[in-house]
Residue, then its C-alpha position, 0 to 999 in steps of 0.5 A: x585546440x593546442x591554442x585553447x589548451x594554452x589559453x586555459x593553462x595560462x587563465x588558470x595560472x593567473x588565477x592561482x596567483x591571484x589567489x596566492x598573492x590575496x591568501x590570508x596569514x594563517x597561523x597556530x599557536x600554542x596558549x595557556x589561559x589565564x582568568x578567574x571565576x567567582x561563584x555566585x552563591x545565589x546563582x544557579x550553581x549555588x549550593x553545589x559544594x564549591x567556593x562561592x563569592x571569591x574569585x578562583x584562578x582557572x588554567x587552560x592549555x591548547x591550540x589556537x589558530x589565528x586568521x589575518x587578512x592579506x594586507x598583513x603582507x602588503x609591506x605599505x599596510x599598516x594594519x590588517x583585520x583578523x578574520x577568525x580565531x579559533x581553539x579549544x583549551x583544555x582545563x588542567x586546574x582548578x581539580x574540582x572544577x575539571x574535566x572543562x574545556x572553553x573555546x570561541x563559539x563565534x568570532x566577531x572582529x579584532x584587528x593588528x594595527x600601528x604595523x611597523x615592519x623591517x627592510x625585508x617586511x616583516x612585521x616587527x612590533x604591532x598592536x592587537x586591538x580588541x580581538x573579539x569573541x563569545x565564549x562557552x565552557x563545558x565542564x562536568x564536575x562531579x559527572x555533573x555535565x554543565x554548560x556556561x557561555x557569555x553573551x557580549x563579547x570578550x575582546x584581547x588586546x596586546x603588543x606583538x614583535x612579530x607575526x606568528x606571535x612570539x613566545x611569550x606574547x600576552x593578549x588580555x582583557x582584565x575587566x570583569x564579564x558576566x557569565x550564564x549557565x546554559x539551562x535551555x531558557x535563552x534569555x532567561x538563562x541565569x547568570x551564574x559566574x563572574x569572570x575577570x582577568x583573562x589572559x591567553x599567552x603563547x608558549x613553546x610547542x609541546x615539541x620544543x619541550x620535549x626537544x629542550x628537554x633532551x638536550x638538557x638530559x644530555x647536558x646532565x649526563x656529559x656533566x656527571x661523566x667528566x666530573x666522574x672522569 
């Protein structure tokens, strides 16, 4: 019984390590996006009060969490597939385009390639190549709930210095893409917008703002008592 037991514990244990050594790289970062919309005046928003046939800049902040596949850590790969990305980030402008989020509604493909790494394995430099995704926006201007989606896929390219993406990495796709405004009828849903210049950069945790932040605040307060003294 006690050599079965063993047996079992140590089947168990090959298995997590197998597990282990196979896990995928999973990361989060923080992204504000970037892109513009133009209104079409004779599509279905038309009409609705807002600029039509000018493209508008749009702003969105949140959280991503991006999906590597294991080889990333196999220090002789040289690229590695993404396997997902996801997010939801919330609109902060333009004001009369907001309450809005936009998210991923389907990831497709995208992989991190020309891998160069240092002594110890890291990845030190790498391109993100077409890191591919259908998107949607919600939004409810005016109280007006409305739904927006695209139909091809939207893809991301950049060079990265490291894995998680540093600050100030930007992933972009400048070409312009059409976008429908969801009414029920599939195929028949009408275009609406058109987008272009899309950007999503990784900027600090909202808590190593806070934290730099009160560090400057302190920096202030010793400036002003020794110029006091």
């Amino acid at each position: 019984m006690r050599y079965r037991n063993l047996v079992g514990v140590l089947a168990m244990s090959v298995m997590l390590g197998a597990a282990a050594a196979n896990a995928a790289e999973t990361f989060e970062s923080q992204i504000v996006a970037n892109f513009e919309f133009k209104l079409l005046s004779d599509g279905p928003l038309g009409g609705a009060g807002f600029p039509e046939d000018v493209f508008i800049p749009f702003h969105a902040k949140g959280t991503f969490l991006f999906e590597l596949e294991d080889a990333v850590n196999d220090p002789a790969a040289t690229s590695a597939a993404f396997i997902n990305a996801t997010g939801t980030l919330i609109g902060v402008s333009p004001a009369p385009f907001l309450p809005f989020d936009i998210r991923p509604i389907e990831f497709v493909s995208g992989s991190l390639t020309n891998i160069v790494r240092d002594g110890g394995g890291n990845v030190i430099s790498a391109d993100v190549d077409a890191l591919s995704m259908l998107w949607e926006m919600n939004a409810a201007p005016g109280g007006n709930a409305i739904r927006i989606y695209t139909r091809v896929v939207l893809p991301f390219d950049a060079v990265v210095d490291s894995i998680p993406f540093s600050e100030g990495t930007i992933l972009a796709g400048l070409e312009e893409f059409d976008v429908f405004l969801d009414t029920g009828n599939g195929v028949n849903d009408r275009l609406a917008v058109i987008g272009r210049n899309r950007t999503l950069t990784v900027v600090p945790e909202p808590t190593s703002l806070a934290l730099l932040a009160t560090a400057f605040g302190w920096i202030a307060c010793f400036g002003r008592r020794r110029r006091r003294r």
